[in-house]
Biotite code that builds the C-alpha atoms (Angstrom):
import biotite.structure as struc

atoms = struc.array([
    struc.Atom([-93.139, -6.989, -53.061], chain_id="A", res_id=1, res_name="UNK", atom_name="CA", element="C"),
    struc.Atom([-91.105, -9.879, -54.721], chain_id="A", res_id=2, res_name="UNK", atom_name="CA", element="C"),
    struc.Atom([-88.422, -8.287, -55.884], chain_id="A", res_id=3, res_name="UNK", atom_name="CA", element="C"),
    struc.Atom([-87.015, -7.606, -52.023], chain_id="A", res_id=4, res_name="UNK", atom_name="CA", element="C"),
    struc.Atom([-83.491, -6.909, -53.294], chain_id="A", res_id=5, res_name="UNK", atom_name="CA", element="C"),
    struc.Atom([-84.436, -4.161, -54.772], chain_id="A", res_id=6, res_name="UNK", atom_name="CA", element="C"),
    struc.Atom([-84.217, -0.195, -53.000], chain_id="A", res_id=7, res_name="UNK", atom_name="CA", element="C"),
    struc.Atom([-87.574, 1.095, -51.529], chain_id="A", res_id=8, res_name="UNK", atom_name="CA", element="C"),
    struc.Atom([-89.718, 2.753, -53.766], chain_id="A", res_id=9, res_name="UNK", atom_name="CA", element="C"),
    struc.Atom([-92.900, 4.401, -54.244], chain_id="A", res_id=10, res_name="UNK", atom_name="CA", element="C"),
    struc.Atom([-95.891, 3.059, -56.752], chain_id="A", res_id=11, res_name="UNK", atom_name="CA", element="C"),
    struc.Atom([-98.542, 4.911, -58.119], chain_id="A", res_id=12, res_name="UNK", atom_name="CA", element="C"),
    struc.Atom([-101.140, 4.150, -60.654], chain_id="A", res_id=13, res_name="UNK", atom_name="CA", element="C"),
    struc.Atom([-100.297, 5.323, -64.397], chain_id="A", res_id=14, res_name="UNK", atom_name="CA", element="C"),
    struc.Atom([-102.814, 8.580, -65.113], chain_id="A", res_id=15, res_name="UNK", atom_name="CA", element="C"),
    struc.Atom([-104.391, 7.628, -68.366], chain_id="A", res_id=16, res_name="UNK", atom_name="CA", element="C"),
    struc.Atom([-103.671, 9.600, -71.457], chain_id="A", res_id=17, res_name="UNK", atom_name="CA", element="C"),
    struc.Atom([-107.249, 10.693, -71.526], chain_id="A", res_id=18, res_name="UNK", atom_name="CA", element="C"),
    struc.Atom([-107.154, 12.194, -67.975], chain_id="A", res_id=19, res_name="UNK", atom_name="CA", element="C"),
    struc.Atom([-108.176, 15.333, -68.665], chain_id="A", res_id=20, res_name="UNK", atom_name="CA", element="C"),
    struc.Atom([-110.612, 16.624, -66.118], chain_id="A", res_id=21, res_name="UNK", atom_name="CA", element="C"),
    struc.Atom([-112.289, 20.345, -66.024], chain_id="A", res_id=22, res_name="UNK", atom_name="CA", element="C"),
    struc.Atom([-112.927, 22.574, -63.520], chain_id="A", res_id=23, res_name="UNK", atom_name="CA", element="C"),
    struc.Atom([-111.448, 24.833, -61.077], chain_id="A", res_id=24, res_name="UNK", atom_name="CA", element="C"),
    struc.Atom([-107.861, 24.382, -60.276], chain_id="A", res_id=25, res_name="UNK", atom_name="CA", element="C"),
    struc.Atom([-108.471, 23.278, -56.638], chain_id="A", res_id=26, res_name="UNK", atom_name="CA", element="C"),
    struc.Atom([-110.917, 20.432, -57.666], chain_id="A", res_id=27, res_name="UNK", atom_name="CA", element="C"),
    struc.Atom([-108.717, 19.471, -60.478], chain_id="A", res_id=28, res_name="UNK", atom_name="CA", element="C"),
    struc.Atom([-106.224, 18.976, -58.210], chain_id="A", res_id=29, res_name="UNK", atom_name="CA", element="C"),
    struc.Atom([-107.935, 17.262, -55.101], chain_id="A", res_id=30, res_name="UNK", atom_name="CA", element="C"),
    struc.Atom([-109.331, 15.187, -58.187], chain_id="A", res_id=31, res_name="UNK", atom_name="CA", element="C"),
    struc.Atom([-105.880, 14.086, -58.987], chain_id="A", res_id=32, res_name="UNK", atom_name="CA", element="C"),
    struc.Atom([-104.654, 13.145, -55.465], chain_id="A", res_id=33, res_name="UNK", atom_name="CA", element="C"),
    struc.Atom([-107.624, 11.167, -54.404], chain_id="A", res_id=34, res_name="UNK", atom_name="CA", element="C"),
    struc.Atom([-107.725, 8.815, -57.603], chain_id="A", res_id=35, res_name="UNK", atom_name="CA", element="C"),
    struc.Atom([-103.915, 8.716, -57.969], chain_id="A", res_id=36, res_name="UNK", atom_name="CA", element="C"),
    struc.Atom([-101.508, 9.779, -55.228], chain_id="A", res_id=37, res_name="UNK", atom_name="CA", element="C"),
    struc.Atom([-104.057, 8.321, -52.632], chain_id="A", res_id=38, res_name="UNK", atom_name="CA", element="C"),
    struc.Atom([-104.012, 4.731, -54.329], chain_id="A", res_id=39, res_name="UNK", atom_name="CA", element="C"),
    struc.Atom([-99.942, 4.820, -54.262], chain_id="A", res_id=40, res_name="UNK", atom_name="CA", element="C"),
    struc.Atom([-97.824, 2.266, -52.135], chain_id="A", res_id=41, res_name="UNK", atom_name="CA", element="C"),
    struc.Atom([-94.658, 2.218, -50.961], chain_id="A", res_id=42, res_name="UNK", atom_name="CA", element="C"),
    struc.Atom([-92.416, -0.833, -51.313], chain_id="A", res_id=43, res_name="UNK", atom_name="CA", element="C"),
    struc.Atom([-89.708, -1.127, -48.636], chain_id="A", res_id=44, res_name="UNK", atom_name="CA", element="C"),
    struc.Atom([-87.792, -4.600, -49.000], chain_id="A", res_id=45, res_name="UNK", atom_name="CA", element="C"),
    struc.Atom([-88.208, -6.798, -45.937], chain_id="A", res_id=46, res_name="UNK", atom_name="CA", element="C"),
    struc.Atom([-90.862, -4.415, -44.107], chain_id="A", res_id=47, res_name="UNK", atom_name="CA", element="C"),
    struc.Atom([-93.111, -7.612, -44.021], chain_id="A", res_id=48, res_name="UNK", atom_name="CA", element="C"),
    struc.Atom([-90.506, -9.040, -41.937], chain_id="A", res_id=49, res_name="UNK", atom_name="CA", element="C"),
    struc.Atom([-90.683, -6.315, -39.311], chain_id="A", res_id=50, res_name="UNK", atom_name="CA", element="C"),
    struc.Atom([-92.691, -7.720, -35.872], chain_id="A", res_id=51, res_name="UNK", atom_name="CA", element="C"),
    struc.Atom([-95.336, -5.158, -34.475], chain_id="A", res_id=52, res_name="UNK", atom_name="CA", element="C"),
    struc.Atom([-93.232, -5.933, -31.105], chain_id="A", res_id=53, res_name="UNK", atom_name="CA", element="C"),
    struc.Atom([-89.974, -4.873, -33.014], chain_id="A", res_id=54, res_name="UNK", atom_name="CA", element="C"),
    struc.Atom([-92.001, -1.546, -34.330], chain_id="A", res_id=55, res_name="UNK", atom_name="CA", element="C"),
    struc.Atom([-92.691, -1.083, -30.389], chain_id="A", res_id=56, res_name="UNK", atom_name="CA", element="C"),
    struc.Atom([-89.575, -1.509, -29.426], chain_id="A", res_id=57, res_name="UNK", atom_name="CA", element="C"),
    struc.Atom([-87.935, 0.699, -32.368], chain_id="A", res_id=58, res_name="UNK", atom_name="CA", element="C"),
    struc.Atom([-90.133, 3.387, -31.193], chain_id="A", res_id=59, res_name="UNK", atom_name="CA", element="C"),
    struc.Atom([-89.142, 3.475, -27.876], chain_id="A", res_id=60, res_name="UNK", atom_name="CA", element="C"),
    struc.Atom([-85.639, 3.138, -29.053], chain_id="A", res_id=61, res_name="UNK", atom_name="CA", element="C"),
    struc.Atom([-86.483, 6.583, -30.865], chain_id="A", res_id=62, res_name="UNK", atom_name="CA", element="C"),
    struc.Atom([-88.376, 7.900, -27.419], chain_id="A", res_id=63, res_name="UNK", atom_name="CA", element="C"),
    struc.Atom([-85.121, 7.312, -25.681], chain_id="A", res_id=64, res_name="UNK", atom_name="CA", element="C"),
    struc.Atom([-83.044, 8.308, -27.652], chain_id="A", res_id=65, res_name="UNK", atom_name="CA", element="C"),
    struc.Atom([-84.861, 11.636, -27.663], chain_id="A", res_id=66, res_name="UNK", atom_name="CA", element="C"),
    struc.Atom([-85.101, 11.916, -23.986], chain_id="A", res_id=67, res_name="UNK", atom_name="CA", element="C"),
    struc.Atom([-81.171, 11.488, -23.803], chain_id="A", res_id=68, res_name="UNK", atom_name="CA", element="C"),
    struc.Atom([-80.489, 13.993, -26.588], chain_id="A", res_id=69, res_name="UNK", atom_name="CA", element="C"),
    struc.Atom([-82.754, 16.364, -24.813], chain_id="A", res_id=70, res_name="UNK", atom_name="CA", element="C"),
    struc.Atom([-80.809, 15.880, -21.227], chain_id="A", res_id=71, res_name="UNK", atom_name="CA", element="C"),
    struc.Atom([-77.709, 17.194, -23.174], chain_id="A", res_id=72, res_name="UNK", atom_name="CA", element="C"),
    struc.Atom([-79.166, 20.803, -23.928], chain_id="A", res_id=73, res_name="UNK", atom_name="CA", element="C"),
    struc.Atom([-76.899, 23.163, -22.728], chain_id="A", res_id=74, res_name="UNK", atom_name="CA", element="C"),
    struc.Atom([-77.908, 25.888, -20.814], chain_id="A", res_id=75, res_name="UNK", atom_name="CA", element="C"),
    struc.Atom([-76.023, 29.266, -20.952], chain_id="A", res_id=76, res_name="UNK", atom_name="CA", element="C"),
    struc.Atom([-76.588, 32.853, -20.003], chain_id="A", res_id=77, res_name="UNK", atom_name="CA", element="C"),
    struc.Atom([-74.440, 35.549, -19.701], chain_id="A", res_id=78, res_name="UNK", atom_name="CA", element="C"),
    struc.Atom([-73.696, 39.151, -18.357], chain_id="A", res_id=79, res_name="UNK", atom_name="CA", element="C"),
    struc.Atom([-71.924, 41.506, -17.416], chain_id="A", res_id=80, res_name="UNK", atom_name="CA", element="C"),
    struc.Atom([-71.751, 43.228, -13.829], chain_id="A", res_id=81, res_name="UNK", atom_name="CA", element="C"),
    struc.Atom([-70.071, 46.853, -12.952], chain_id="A", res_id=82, res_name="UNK", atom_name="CA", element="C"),
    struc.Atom([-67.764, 46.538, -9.791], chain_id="A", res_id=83, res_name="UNK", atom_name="CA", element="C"),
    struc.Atom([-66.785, 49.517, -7.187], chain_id="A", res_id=84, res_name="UNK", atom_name="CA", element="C"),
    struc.Atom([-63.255, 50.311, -8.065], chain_id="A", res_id=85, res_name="UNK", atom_name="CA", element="C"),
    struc.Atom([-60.476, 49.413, -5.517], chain_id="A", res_id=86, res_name="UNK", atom_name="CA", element="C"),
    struc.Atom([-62.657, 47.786, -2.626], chain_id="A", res_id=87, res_name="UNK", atom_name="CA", element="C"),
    struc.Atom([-63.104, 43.853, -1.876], chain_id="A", res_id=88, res_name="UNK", atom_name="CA", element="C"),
    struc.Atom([-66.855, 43.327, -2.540], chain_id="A", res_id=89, res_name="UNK", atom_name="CA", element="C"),
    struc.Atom([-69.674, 40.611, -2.774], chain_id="A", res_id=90, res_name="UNK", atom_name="CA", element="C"),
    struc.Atom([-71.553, 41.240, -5.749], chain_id="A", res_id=91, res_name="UNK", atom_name="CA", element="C"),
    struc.Atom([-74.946, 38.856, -6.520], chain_id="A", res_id=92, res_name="UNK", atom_name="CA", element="C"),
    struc.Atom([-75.230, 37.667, -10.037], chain_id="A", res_id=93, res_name="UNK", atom_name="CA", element="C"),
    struc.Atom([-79.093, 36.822, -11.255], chain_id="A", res_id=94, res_name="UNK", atom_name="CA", element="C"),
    struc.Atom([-80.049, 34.959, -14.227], chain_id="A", res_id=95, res_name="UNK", atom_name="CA", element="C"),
    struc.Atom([-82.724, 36.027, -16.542], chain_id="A", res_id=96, res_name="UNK", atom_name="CA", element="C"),
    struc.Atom([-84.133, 32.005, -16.530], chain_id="A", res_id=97, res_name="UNK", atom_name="CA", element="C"),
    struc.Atom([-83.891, 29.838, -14.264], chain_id="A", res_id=98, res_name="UNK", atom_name="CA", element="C"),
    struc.Atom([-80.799, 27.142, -14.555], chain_id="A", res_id=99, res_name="UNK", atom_name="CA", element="C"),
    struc.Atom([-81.520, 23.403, -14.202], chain_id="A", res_id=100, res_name="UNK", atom_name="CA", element="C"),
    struc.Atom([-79.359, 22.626, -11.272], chain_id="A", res_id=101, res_name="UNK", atom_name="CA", element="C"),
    struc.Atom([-76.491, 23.882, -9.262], chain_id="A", res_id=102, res_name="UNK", atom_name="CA", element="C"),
    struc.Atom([-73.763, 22.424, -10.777], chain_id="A", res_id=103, res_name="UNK", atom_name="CA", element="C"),
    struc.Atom([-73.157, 24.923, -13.542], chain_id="A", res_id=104, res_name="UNK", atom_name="CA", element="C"),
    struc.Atom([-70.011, 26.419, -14.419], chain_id="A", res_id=105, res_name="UNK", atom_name="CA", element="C"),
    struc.Atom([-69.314, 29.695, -14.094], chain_id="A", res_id=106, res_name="UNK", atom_name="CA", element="C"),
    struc.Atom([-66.519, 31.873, -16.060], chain_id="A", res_id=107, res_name="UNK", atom_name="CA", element="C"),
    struc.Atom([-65.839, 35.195, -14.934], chain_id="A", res_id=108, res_name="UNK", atom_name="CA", element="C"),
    struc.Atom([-63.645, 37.866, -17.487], chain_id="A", res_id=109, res_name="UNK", atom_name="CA", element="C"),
    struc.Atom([-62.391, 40.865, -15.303], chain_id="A", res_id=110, res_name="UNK", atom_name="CA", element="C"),
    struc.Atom([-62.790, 44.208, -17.413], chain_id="A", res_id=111, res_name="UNK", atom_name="CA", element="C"),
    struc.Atom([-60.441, 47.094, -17.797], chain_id="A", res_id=112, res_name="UNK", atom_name="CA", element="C"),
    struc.Atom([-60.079, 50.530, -19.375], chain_id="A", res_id=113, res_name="UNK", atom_name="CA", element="C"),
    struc.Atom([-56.623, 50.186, -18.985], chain_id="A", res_id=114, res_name="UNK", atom_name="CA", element="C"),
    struc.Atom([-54.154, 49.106, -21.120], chain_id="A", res_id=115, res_name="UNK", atom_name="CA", element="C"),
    struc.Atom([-51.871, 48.278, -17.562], chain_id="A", res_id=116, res_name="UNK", atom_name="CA", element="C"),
    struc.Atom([-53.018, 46.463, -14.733], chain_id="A", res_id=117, res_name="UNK", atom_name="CA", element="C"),
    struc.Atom([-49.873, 46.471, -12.175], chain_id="A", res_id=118, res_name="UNK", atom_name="CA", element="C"),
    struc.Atom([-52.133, 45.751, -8.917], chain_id="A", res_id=119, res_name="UNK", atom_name="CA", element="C"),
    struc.Atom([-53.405, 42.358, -7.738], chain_id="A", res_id=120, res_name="UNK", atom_name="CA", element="C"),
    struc.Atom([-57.161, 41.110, -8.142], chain_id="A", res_id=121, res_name="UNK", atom_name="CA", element="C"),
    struc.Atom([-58.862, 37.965, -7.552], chain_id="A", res_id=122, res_name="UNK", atom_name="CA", element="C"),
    struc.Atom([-62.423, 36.652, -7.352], chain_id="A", res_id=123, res_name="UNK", atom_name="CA", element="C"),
    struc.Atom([-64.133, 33.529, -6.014], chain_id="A", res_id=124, res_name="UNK", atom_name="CA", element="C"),
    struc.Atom([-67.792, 31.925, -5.702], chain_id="A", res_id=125, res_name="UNK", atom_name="CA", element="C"),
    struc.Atom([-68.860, 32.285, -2.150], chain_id="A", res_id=126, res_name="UNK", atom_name="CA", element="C"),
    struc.Atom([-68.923, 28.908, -1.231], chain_id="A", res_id=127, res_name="UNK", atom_name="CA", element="C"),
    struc.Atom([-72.748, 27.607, -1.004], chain_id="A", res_id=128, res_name="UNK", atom_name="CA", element="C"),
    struc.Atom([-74.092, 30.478, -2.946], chain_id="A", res_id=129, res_name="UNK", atom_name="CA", element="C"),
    struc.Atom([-74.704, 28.703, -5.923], chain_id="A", res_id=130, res_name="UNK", atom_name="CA", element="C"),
    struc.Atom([-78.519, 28.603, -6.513], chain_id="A", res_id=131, res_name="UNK", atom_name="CA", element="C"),
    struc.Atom([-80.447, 28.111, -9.790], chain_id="A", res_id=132, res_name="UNK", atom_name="CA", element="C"),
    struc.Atom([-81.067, 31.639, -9.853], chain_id="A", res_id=133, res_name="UNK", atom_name="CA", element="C"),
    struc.Atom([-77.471, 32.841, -8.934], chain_id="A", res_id=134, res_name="UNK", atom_name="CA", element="C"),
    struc.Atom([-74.567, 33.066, -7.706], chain_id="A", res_id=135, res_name="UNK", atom_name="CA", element="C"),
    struc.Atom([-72.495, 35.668, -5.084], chain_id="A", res_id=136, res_name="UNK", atom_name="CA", element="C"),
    struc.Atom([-68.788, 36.055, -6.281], chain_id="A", res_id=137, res_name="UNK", atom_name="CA", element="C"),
    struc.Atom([-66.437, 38.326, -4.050], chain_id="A", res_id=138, res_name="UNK", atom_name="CA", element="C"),
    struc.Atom([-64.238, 40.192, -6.236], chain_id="A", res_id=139, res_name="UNK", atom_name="CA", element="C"),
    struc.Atom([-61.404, 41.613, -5.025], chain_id="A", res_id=140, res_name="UNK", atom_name="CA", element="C"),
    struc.Atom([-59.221, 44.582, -6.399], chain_id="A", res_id=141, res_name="UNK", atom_name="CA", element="C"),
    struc.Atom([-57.768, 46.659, -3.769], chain_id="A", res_id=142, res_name="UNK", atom_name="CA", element="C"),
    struc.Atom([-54.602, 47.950, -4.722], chain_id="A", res_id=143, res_name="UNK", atom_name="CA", element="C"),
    struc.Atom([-54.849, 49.520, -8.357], chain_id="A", res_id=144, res_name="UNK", atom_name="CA", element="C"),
    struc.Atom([-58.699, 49.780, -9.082], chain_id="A", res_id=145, res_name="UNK", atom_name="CA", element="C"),
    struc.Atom([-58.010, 49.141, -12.786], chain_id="A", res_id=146, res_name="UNK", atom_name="CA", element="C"),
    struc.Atom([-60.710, 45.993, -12.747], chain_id="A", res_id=147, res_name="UNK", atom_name="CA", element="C"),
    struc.Atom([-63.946, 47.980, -13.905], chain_id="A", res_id=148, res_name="UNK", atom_name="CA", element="C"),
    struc.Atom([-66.206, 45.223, -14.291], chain_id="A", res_id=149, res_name="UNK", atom_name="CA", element="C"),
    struc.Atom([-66.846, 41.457, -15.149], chain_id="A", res_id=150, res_name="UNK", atom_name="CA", element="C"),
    struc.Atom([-68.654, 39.477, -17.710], chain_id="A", res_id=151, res_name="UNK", atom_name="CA", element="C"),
    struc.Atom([-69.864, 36.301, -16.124], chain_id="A", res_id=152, res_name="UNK", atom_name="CA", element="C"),
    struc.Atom([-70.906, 33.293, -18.441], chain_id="A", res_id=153, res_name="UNK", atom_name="CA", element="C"),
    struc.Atom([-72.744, 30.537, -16.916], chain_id="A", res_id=154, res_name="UNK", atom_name="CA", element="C"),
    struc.Atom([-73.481, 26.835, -18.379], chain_id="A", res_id=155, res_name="UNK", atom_name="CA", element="C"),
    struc.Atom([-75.044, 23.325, -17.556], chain_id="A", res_id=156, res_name="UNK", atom_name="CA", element="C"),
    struc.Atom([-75.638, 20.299, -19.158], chain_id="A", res_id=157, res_name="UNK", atom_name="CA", element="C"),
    struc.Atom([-79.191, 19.791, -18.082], chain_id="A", res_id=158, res_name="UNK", atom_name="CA", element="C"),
    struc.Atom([-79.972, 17.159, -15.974], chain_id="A", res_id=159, res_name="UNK", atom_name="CA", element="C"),
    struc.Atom([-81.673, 14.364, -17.109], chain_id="A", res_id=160, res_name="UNK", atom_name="CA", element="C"),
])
């Protein structure tokens, strides 16, 4: 470890010319890792340096930064629901898994089999219905009954 300028590296012990062991395959090998690979070292520049409190405290630098990354998993699910045609209706929306928390976002994609939609439609979340296992949306299509359907998408950053 003198040379400290130089890049990390590993070190193992030379195998002799006259290495030349017999045997099975398996104990050949094992042979060969515990008198040379096991004996190796590994020479990072400046590791003697390195505090045990500044190991601890890169560690839970690591721990963190694993905890935040795994509080930004997004959750999404998806479906799609069949509607009565030309009424006003509450339809209930459950997920498959549970979400993390209420404050997901919800996208909802009307459906047709026609190529003309000349009525009005609208939806909304009933207000307070949000739940981590679902959500009520009143859809409304009254006047043409062209809206068939709607695919609902739902997604959360999880909370941390």
């Amino acid at each position: 470890m003198q040379n400290q300028s130089s890049p990390a590296q590993l070190l193992f012990p030379t195998v002799p010319s006259n290495y030349c062991p017999e045997g099975k395959w398996s104990d050949i090998l094992n042979s060969f890792i515990q008198l040379y690979l096991n004996n190796g070292t590994v020479n990072i520049p400046g590791l003697g340096q390195v505090t045990p409190a500044q190991i601890a405290t890169i560690n839970q630098n690591i721990q963190n930064l694993q905890n935040q990354y795994n509080a930004l998993a997004v959750n999404v699910q998806q479906g799609t629901t069949s509607i009565t045609a030309g009424a006003s209706k509450i339809y209930t929306v459950s997920f498959a898994k549970n979400m993390p928390n209420t404050t997901y976002q919800v996208v909802i994609e009307p459906l047709t089999a026609s190529t003309t939609t000349t009525g009005t439609w609208s939806w909304a979340i009933i207000t307070g219905s949000k739940t981590t296992t679902g959500f009520q949306v009143l859809f409304t299509d009254a006047t043409t009954a062209s809206i068939t359907g709607f695919n609902w998408t739902v997604s959360s950053i999880a909370s941390s």
